[in-house]
C-alpha positions as CSV (number, residue, x, y, z in Angstrom):
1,X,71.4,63.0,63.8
2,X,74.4,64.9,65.8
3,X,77.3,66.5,63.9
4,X,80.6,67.9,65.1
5,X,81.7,71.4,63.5
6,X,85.8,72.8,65.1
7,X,86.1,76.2,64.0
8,X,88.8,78.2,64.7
9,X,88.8,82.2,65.1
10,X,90.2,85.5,66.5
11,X,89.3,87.8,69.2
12,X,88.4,91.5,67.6
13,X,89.0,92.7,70.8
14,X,91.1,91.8,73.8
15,X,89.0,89.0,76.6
16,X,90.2,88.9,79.9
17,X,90.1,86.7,82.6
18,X,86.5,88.2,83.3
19,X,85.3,88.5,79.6
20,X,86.5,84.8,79.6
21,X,84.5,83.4,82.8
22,X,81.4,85.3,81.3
23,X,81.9,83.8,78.0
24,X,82.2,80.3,79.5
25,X,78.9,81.1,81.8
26,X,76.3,82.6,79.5
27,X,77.6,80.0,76.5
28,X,76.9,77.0,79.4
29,X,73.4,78.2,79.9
30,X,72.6,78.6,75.9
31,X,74.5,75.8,74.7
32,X,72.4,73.4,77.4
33,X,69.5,75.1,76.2
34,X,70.0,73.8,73.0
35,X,71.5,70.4,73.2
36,X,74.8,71.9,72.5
37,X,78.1,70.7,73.9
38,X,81.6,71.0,73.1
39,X,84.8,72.5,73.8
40,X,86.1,76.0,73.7
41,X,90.0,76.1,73.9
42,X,91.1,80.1,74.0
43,X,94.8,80.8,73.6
44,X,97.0,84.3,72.6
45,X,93.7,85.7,70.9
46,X,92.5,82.8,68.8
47,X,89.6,80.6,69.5
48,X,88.9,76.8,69.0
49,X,86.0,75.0,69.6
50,X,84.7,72.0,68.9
51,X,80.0,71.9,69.2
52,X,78.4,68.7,69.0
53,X,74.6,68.2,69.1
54,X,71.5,68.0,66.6
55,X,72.5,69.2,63.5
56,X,70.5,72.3,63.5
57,X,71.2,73.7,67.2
58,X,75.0,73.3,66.1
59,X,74.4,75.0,62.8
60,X,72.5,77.8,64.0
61,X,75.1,78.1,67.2
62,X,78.2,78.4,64.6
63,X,76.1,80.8,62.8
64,X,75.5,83.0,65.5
65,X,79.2,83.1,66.8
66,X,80.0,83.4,62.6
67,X,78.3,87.3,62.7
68,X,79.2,88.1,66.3
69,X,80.9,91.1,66.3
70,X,84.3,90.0,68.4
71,X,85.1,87.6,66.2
72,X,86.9,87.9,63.2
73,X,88.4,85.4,60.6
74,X,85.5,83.0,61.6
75,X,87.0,79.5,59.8
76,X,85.3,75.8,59.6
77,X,87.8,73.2,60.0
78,X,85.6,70.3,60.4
79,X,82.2,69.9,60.1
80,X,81.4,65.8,60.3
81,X,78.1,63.4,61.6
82,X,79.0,62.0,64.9
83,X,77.0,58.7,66.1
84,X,77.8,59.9,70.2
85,X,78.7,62.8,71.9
86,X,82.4,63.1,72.9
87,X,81.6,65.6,75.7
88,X,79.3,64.9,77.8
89,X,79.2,68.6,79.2
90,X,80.8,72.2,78.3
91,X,84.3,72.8,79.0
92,X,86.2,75.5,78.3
93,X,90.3,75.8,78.5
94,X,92.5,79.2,78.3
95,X,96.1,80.5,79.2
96,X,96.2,83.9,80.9
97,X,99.1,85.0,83.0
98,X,97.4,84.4,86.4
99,X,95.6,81.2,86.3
100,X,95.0,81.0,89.8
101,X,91.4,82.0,90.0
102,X,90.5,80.7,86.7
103,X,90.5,76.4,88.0
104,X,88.2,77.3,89.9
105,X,85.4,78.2,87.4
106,X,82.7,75.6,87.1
107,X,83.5,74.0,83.2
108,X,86.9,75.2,83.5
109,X,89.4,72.3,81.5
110,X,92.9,72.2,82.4
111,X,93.3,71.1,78.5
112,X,95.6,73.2,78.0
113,X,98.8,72.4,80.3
114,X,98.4,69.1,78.5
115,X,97.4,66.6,81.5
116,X,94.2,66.2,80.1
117,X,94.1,63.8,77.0
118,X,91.2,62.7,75.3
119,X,89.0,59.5,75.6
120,X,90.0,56.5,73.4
121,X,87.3,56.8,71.1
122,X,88.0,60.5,70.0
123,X,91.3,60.6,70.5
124,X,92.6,59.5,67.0
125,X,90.3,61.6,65.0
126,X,90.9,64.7,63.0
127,X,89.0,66.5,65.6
128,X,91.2,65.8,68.2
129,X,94.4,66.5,66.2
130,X,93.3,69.8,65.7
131,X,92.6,70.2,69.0
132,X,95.9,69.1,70.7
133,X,97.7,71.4,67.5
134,X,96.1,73.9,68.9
135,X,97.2,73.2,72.2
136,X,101.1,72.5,71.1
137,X,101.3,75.7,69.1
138,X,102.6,79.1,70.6
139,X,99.7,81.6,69.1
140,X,100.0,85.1,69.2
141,X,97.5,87.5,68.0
142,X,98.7,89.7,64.8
């Protein structure tokens, strides 16, 4: 059985462009490891991703980012049983001020400047609205 958990949470302390890419690279490797995929949108401090996979490597990956010390206010939004997978691979989107280097990052979505819509089969589910709220929302972290 897959499932689909979004989750939304905030950075305890500050990522950069380089915290960011080595996010993106040691969660690839893990997440692979374990049947996990998803999306991992990262805006003005806040994170939301979306993991879909066997129940129990998405369970136990939520888990592990639930006590991981840099984040805080750790919330599900949506935890639901999936027949298919709705990303085929990791990707990961996030705004910084200089996003010149960061397209160039293997996984790296350009989600966020909104020219990158969902397939048809995802795109009208409450998954994807959170998603694309996320996107439309100015965030700034408090």
């Amino acid at each position: 059985m897959l499932v689909s958990i979004v989750y939304m949470s905030r950075a305890v302390v500050p990522f950069d462009d380089g915290a960011l890419a080595t996010l993106l690279d040691d969660s690839r490797l893990r997440n692979e490891a374990l049947g996990v995929s998803g999306l991992l949108v990262v805006k003005g401090g806040r994170f939301m991703q979306l993991l879909e996979g066997p129940a129990w490597s998405v369970d136990d990956r939520f888990a592990a980012i639930s006590r991981d010390p840099r984040h805080g206010e750790v919330k599900s939004l949506i935890r639901e049983d999936i027949e298919r997978r709705r990303f085929d691979g990791w990707s990961m989107a996030y705004r910084s001020l200089d996003d010149a280097d960061v397209h160039t990052e293997p996984g790296f979505s350009p989600f966020l400047s909104g020219g990158t819509d969902f397939p048809r089969s995802f795109d009208r589910t409450s998954a994807a609205w959170l998603l694309k709220w996320f996107r439309d929302r100015e965030l700034h972290d408090l």
